[in-house]
C-alpha positions in Angstrom: 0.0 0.0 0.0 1.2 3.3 -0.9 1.3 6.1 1.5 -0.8 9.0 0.7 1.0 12.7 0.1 -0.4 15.6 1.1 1.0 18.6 -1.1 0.5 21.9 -0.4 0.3 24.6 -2.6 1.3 28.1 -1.3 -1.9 30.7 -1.6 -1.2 34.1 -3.2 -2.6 36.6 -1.2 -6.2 37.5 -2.0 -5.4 41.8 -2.4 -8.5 42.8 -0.5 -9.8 46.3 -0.7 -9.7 47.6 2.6 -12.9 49.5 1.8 -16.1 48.0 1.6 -18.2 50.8 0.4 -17.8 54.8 -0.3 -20.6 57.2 -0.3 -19.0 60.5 -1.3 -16.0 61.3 0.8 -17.2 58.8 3.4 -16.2 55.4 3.7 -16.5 52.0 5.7 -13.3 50.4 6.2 -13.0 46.8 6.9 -10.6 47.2 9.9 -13.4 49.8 11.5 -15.9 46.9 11.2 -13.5 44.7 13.0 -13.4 46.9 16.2 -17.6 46.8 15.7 -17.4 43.3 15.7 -14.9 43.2 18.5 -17.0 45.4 21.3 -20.3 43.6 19.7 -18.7 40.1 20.7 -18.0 41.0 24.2 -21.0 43.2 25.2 -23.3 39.3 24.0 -20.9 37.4 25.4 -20.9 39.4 29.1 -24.2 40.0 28.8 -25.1 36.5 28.3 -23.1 36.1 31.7 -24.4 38.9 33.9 -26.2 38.1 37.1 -25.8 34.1 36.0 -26.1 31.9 39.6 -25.0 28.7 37.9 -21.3 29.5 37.2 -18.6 31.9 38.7 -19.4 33.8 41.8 -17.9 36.9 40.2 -20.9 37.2 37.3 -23.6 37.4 40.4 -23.6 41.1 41.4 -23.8 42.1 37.6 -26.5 43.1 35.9 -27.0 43.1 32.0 -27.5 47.1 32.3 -24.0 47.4 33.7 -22.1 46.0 30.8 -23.1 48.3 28.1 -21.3 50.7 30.0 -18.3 48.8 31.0 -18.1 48.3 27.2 -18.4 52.1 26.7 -15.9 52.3 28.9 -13.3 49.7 27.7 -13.9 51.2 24.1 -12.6 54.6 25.0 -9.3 53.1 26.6 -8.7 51.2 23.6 -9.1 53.6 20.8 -7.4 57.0 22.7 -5.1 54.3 24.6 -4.5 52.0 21.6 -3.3 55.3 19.5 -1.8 56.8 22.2 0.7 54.0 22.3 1.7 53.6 18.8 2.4 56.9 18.6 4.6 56.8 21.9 6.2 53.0 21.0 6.1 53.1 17.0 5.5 56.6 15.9 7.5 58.7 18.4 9.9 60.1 15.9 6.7 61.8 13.6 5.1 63.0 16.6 7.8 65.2 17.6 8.1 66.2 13.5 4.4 67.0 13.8 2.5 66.7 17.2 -0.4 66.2 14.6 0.4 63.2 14.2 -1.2 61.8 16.8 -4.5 62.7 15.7 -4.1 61.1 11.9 -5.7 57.7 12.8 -6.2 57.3 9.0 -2.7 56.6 8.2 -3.0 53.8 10.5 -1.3 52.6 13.7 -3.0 51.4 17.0 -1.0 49.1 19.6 -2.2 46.9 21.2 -0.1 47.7 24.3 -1.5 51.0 24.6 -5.0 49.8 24.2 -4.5 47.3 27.0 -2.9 50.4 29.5 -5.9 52.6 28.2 -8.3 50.1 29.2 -6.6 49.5 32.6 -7.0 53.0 33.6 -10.5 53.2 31.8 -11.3 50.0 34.1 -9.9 51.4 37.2 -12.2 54.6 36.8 -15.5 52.1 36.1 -14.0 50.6 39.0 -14.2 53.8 41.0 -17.4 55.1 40.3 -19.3 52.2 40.6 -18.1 50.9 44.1 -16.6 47.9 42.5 -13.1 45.8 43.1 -10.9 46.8 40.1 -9.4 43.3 39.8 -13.5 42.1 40.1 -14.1 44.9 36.7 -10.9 43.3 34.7 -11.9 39.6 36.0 -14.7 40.1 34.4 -14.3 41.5 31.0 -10.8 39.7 29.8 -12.6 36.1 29.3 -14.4 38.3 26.2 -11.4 40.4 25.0 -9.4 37.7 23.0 -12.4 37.7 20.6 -11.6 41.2 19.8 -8.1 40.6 19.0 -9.2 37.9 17.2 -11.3 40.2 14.6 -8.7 42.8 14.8 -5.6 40.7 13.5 -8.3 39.4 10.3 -8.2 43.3 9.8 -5.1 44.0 9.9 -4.7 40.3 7.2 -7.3 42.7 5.2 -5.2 45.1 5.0 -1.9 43.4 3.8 -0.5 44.8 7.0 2.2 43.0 9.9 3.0 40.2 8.1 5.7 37.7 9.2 9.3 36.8 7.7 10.1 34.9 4.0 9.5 31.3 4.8 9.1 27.9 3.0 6.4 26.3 5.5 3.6 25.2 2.7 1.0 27.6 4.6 3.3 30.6 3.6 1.0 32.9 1.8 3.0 34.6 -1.8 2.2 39.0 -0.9 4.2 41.1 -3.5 6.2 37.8 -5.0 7.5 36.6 -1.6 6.3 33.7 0.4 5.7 35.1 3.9 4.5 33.4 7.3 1.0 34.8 7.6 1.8 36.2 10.9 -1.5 38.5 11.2 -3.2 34.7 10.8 -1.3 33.1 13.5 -2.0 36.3 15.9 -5.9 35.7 15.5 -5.3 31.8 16.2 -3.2 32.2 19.3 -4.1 35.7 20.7 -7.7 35.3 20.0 -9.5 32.1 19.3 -7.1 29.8 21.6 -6.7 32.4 24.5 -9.9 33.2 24.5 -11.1 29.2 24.6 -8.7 28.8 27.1 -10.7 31.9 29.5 -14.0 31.1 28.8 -13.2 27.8 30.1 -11.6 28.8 33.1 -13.7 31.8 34.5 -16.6 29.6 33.9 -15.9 28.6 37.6 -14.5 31.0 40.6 -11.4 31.2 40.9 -9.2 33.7 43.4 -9.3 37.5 42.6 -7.1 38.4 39.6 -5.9 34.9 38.7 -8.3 35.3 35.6 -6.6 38.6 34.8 -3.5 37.0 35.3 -3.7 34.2 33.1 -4.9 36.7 30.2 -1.3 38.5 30.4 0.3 35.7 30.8 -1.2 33.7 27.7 -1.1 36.9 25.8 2.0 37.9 26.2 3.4 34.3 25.6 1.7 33.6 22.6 3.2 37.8 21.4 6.3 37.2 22.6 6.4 33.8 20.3 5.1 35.3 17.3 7.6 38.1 17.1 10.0 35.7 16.3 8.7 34.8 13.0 6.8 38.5 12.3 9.0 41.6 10.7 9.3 44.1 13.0 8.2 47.7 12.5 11.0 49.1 9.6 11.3 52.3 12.0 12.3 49.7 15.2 14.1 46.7 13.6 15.6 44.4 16.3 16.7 46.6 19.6 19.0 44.3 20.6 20.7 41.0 20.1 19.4 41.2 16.3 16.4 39.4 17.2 14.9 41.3 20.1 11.5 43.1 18.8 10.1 46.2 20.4 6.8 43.6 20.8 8.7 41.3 22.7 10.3 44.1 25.1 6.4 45.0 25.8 5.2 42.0 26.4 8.1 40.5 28.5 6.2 42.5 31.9 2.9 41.2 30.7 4.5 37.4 31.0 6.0 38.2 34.4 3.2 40.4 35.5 0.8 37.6 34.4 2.9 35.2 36.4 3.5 37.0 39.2 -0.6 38.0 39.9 -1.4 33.8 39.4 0.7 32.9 42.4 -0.7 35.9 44.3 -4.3 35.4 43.7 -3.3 31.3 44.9 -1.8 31.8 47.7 -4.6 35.0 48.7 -7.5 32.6 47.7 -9.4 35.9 48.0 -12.8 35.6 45.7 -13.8 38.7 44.6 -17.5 40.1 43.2 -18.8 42.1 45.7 -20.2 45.1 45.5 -20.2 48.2 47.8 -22.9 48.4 50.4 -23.9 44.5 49.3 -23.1 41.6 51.0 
């Protein structure tokens, strides 16, 4: 009996508009419908989980009212924190050209490390004003972020953007006659769909204050910090040092230890957060 042989034949890169429609000077962009899709995916998902008895103690003492705003919320840090950052990591060098620069979104650039500080301080406000543990706010809306990072790395795959180094794996996809590692593709497997499997699964039960928190930086700064290795860094950056350390890697090194660090914290506390102020 002969064996059977797989062969693969490398895929040449599709060349997507990044539009979808124009009416007039206006247009939809298929990255902008990603970050729809993205806040759309969380507010179901938490809503499905607000004030749900059967799982996680931490869903209790939320109602489906609170989430729209904690979405508001989280969508504010990630836009003004997401450009924020590329501008201070990436883009540094053309903001102090032309401070402008920081408002001309529609060039592009949005990081996903500033998003993640914007939403930490946009959490710690909701926090705040609402009586609420911050590490209860965060516990609860990572298990739904992954999905957004999912939709945003197919955006930036739409727009022919991030992609890895020449390679000769047979999933290499051919962009501009080279055979490049889909990197944006491997982001939305790792960063999103695995990551956000692997939280679903374990915030569906309590578990101690920040440990779910925890084991979001931790998977996603692994799964980054892995990727960079195979994706071209910014032309701008290059390697920083060691001529393969990426400016992605340097930011998500913390996240790892961070990560680490808040898992054997939350362990050995075995605090379990969801309470509310003035509720027992």
């Amino acid at each position: 009996m002969r064996a059977t042989v797989i062969h693969f034949e490398a895929m040449n890169y599709p060349e997507i508009s990044p539009i979808i429609f124009s009416i007039g000077n206006f247009s939809v962009r298929w990255y902008s419908l990603m970050y729809v899709l993205g806040f759309a995916s969380a507010w179901y998902l938490l809503r499905r989980r607000a004030g749900r008895t059967d799982g996680a103690r931490l869903f209790v003492n939320w109602h489906k009212d609170d989430v729209e705003d904690l979405i508001f919320f989280a969508a504010l840090g990630v836009i003004i924190g997401g450009r924020v950052g590329y501008v201070f990591f990436y883009g540094f060098e053309q903001f102090i050209a032309s401070p402008l620069y920081l408002f001309m979104i529609h060039k592009g650039g949005m990081s996903f490390h500033g998003g993640l500080i914007g939403v930490i301080a946009a959490m710690a406000y909701f926090a705040k004003t609402r009586g609420r543990h911050w590490m209860d706010v965060t516990d609860f809306i990572v298990p739904a972020t992954p999905l957004g990072l999912f939709f945003g790395r197919i955006g930036n795959f739409i727009n022919g953007e991030l992609w890895g180094k020449p390679t000769d794996v047979p999933w290499g996809i051919i962009y501009n006659g080279q055979k490049l590692h889909p990197s944006q593709l491997y982001e939305a497997l790792l960063e999103g769909l695995v990551l956000f499997v692997m939280l679903w699964i374990y915030s569906a039960r309590t578990r101690p204050r920040m440990a779910v928190s925890g084991l979001f930086l931790l998977g996603y700064g692994t799964f980054r910090f892995i990727i960079e290795f195979v994706r071209v860094p910014d032309a701008d950056k290059g390697y920083l040092f060691l001529g393969w350390v990426t400016m992605g890697q340097i930011l998500s090194a913390p996240m790892i230890l961070a990560g680490a660090l808040m898992l054997i914290v939350a362990y050995r506390s075995r605090v379990i957060g969801g309470e509310v102020a003035g509720q027992a």
